[in-house]
N, C-alpha and C positions, 0 to 999 in steps of 0.2 A: 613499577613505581615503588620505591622504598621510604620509611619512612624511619627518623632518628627514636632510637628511645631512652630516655631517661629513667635517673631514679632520683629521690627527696632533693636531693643537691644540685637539681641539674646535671650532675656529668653524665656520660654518653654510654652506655652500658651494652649496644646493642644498634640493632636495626632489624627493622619485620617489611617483610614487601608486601603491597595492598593490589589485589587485583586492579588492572585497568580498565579489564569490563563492567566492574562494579563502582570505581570512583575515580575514573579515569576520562571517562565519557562525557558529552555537553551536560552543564548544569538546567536540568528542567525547570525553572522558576516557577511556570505557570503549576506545574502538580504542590512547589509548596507553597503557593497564592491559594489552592485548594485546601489543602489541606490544614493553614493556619485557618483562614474564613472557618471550616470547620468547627476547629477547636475553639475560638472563640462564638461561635454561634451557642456551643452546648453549654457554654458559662453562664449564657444569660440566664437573669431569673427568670424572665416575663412572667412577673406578677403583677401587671397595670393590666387596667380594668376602667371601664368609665361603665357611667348607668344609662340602663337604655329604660323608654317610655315606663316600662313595668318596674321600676327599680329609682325612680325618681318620685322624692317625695309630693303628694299632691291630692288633690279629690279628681276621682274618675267620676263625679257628674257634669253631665254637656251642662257648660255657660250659659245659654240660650237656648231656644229651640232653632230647628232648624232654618226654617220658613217665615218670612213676615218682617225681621229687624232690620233688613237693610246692613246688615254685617256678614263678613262671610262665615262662613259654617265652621265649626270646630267640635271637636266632639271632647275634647278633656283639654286643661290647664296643662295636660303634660306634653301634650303634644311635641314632638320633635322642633316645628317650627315657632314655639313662645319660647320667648325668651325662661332660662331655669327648665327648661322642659329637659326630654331625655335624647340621649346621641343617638343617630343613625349609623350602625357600622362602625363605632366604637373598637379601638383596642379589647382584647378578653383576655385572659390569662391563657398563656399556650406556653408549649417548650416550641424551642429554636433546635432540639439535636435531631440531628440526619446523618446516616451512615452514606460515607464515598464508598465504591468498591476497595477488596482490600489492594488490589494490584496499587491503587492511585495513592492509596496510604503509605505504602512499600515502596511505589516510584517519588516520593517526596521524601521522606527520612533516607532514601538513595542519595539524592540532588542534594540536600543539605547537606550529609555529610562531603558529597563531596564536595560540594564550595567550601567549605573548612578546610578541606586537609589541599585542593589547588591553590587556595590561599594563605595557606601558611599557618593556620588558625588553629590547629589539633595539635595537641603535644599527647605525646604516648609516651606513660611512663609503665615501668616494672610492677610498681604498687603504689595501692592505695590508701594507708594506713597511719593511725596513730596508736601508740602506745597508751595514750590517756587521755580524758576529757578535756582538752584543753583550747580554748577557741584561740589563742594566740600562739601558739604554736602550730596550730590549721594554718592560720594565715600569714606564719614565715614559712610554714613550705611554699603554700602557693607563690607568695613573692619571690622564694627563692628558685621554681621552675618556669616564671617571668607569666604569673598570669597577673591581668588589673582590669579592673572594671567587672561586668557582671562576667561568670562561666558558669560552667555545666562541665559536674565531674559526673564521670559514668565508670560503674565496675559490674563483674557479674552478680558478684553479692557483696553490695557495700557495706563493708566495715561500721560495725555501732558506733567504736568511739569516735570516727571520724566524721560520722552522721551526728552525731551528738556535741560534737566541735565547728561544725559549718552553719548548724542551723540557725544561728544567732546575725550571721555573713550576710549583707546585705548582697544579693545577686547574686547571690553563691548557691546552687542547689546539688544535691547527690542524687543521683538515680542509678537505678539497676538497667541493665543492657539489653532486659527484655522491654522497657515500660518508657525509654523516652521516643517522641513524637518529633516529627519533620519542624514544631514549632519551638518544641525547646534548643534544639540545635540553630535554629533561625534566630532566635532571641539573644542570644549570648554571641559575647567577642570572642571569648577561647572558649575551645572541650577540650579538656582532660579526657581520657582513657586508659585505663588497661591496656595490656596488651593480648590478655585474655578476655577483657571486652569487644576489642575491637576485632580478634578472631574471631568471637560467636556473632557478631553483628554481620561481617563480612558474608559468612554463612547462610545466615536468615536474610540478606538480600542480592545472593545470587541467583 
């Protein structure tokens, strides 16, 4: 499989062939259904919390005595079962993150990219780069190598000013070629790449 590559202007500069064992193969859907659940599970805060018996305001002296009233027995106002009392089983504050093995993590950032690049969705260009701080010159390159809507530029070491010209983009993110996840590639309509990106990635997922 070969893939076209450009430069700033769109024009056609080249071509890099991608393994087929590597991005060639059925897209696994199910590893990046694992692996986005993942990523969003580790986001959460879980900081809710409800109050349990000990932790609701109230007097712990029994209402009554036990024996003799003709009501039934309760030992505190806090009780679980009064109304204002404390929850059984409550929410408590916990983390939500949990490690997949790494194979599972490695066969989902596989499958994403290649649903990208079987459907047409990956542009590889030569470079990634601007000359100067400039958010609207970012974004006539990008219109000019036909990205729209959200993307995910990837390089091995992204360019300051071009990080510092995107980051204002709305759905626009930069990352390095070691650091994006099966869900960033999931998330966005086009990836950008390198073409020395996308050699080191090819690498670390054969």
């Amino acid at each position: 499989m070969t893939v076209d590559v450009v430069n700033a202007e769109n024009k056609k500069v080249g071509t890099v062939a991608v393994s087929d064992d590597v991005f060639g193969g059925r897209v696994k859907t199910d590893l990046i259904h694992e692996s986005v659940v993942r990523a969003n599970a580790a986001e959460r805060r879980g900081t809710h919390a409800t109050k349990t018996r000990g932790l609701v305001s109230g007097s712990g002296k029994k209402p009554w005595r036990q024996k003799g009233t003709g009501r039934a027995r309760v030992g505190e106002v806090r009780n679980p079962l009064w109304r204002k009392g404390g929850t059984v089983f409550g929410p408590q504050p916990r983390s939500y993150d949990y490690q997949l093995p790494k194979k599972v993590e490695k066969g989902a950032l596989r499958a994403a990219l290649s649903a990208k690049i079987q459907g047409g969705s990956l542009i590889v260009v030569d470079a990634l780069a601007a000359p100067a701080v400039k958010t609207k010159a970012a974004v006539g390159m990008l219109k000019a190598i036909g990205v729209t809507g959200k993307a995910l530029l990837v390089d091995v070491r992204p360019d300051e000013n071009l990080a510092l010209s995107v980051r204002n983009v709305p759905g626009v993110a930069l990352l390095p070629s070691n650091r994006i996840t099966a869900r960033d590639v999931a998330a966005t309509r086009t990836v950008v790449m390198t073409q020395a990106a996308l050699a080191r990635l090819e690498a670390a997922l054969a």
